[in-house]
Steps between C-alpha positions, in 0.01 A plus 500: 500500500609879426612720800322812520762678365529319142211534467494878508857519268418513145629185277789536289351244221147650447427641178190767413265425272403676195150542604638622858619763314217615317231403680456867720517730163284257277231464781496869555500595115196251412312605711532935430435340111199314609351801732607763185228242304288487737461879552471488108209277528357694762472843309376307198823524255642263320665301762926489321408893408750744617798270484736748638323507830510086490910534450531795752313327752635145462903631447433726817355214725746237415802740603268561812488125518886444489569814761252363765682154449813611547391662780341221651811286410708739689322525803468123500863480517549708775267402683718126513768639526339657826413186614819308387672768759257438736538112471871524527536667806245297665565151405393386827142668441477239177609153562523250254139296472522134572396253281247314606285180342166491398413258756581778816284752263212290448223507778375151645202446311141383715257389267134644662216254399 
């Protein structure tokens, strides 16, 4: 079993996907396209008309999309490194679990008839 503390340091082997990288700004930029339509379809135009405003709209919320992820990826790495620090000076605080077998885990069973 992991200790606490490799748990919280990152692996040296693990490899981001494609679609981890893309996922924030393509979320975020289908859906300002689909709510440009749908505003389109709610004033009664053609819903594709003004393509500018479709472009504007989805270019502007996928760069959105990739800030607030980078954000978020930031803060996520401080915050373990915070707790990496934390975990390091007090080891004692975090012992190693024990392993244990699924027979201590399991409940005696009494059958009610």
């Amino acid at each position: 079993m992991a200790t606490p503390l490799e748990l919280l340091t990152p692996r040296e082997d693990r490899v981001d996907t494609y679609l981890s990288k893309i996922w924030a700004p393509a979320l975020c930029g289908s859906v300002a396209f689909l709510t440009v339509c749908f505003v389109n379809f709610g004033t009664k135009r053609p819903v594709f008309s003004g393509i500018q405003k479709h472009i504007l709209w989805t270019s502007g919320a996928a760069f959105a999309g990739k800030v607030i992820d980078g954000y978020r990826n930031d803060y996520l790495a401080d915050r373990d490194a915070v707790l990496r620090h934390y975990v390091e000076l007090h080891p004692e605080d975090f012992p190693a679990p024990e392993r244990k077998k699924y027979s201590e885990l399991f409940l005696p069973w009494i059958p009610v008839r």
